[in-house]
N, C-alpha and C positions, 0 to 999 in steps of 0.2 A: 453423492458420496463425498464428504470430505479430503483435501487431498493437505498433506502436509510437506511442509518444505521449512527447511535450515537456511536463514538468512544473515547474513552480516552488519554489524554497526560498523561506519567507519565516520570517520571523519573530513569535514572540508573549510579550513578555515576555524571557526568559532564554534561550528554547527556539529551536531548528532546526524547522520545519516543512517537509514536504516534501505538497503538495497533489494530491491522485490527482483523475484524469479520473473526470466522474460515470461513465461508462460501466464502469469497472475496480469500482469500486463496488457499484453496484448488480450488476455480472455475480458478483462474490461477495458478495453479498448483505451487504455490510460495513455497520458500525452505530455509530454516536457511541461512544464508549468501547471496543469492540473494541481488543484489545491481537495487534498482529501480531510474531512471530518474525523477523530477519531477521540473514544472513548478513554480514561484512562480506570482501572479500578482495582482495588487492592488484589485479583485475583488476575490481571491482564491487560490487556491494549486490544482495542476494538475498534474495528476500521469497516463499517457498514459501506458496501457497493452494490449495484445492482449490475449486475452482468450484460454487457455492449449497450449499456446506456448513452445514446445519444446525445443526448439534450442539456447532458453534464456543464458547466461550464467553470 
């Protein structure tokens, strides 16, 4: 089931941050410097994961 969550842009330096829910996190085992993939398209931003992937790097 889909879970939805309200997240924030902020700011650091030069950069757009966009700040993920601990939960989204840790459920894909995400990690300081992980570099994610993501879509952009007139209807959204799309960030394909697979959930506690390993192998990620």
């Amino acid at each position: 089931m889909p879970t939805r969550y309200t997240v924030t842009v902020t700011s650091v330096g030069s950069s757009s941050i966009i700040v993920l829910p601990k939960p989204v996190v840790d459920g894909f085992n995400l990690k300081k410097g992980d570099r994610l993939e993501m879509t952009v398209t007139d209807i959204g931003i799309h960030i394909p994961l697979e959930e506690n992937k390993e192998d990620r790097k």
